[in-house]
N, C-alpha and C positions, 0 to 999 in steps of 0.2 A: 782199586776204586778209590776216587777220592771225594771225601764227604765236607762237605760243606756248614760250613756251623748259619747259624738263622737266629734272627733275632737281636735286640737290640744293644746297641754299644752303652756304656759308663755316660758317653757326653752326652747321648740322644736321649737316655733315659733322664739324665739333668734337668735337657732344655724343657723337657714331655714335663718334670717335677713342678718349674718356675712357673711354666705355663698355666698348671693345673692350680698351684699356689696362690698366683696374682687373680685369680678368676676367685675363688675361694676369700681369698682375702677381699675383694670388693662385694661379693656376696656378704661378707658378715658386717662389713658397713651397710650396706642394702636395708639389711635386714630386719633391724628396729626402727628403722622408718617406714616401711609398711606394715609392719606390725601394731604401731601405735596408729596408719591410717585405717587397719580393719577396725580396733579396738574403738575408736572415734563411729564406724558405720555401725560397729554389736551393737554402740550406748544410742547411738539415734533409733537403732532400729525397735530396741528393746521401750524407748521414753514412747516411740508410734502404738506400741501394745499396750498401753501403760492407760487404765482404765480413767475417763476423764480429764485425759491432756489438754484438751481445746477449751476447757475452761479454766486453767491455770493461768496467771499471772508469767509475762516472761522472766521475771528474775526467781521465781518457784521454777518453770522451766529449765531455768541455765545452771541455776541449784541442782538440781536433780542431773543434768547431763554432767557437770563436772562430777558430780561423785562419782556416775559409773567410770569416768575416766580418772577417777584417781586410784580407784580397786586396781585399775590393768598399767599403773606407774607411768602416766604421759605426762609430758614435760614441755611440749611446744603450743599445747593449744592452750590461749589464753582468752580471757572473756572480749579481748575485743576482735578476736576471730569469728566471732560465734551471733550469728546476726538474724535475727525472727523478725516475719512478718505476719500477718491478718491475713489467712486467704480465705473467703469466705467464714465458714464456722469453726475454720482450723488455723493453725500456728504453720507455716515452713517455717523450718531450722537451715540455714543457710553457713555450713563450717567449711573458709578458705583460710589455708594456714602455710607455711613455706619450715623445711625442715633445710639446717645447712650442717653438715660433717666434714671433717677435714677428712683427704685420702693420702696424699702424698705429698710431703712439702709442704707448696705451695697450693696446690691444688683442694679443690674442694668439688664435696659432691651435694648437689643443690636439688629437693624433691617437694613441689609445688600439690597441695593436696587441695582437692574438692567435693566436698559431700553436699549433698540436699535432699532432705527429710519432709514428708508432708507429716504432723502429726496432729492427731484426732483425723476424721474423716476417714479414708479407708488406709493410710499409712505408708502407701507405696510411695519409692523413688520416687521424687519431682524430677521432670526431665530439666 
């Protein structure tokens, strides 16, 4: 009887390696840039809880949201990202910000962020 070996060769195991590698390797560029966009929605979501928001002043407001973004080390959003308006008896928080990482070379990886916060009133997502 003649028995058959199964299973994968040196090269295929390689290419199975590079594959698994490059995927892993752009996940960990990925990866603090969504991290810093959750970190961005904690601090809105946490300033919406935050007992008498709606009667603060916006530069108390934007005070108050950069610090919780500096506890969690964000480094792209700056105060002119970060844009309030009057809606009725409440503040929206409006934070559009663009995150850029190099990956290879030349190349880069470009992650366009958008949050919006009603705060005072009942605190949910503005659509």
């Amino acid at each position: 009887m003649k028995q058959t070996q199964k299973g994968m060769t040196l090269l295929g195991f390689l290419i199975v390696l590079a594959v698994v590698g490059f995927f892993a390797y752009i996940a960990m560029r990925l990866f603090p840039m969504y991290s810093e966009y959750y970190s961005v929605r904690a601090a809105m979501k946490g300033l919406s809880e935050e007992a008498g928001i709606a009667n603060q002043d916006p530069a108390r407001i934007q005070d108050l949201f950069f610090r919780r973004l500096y506890i969690s080390y964000s480094e792209n959003v700056k105060k002119e990202h970060v844009k309030l308006k009057r809606v009725g008896n409440a503040w929206q928080m409006d934070v559009q910000y663009e995150v850029r990482r190099p990956l290879v070379g030349n190349l880069d990886v470009v992650g366009r962020f958008e949050a919006s916060r009603l705060l005072g009133g009942n605190g949910r997502d503005a659509e």
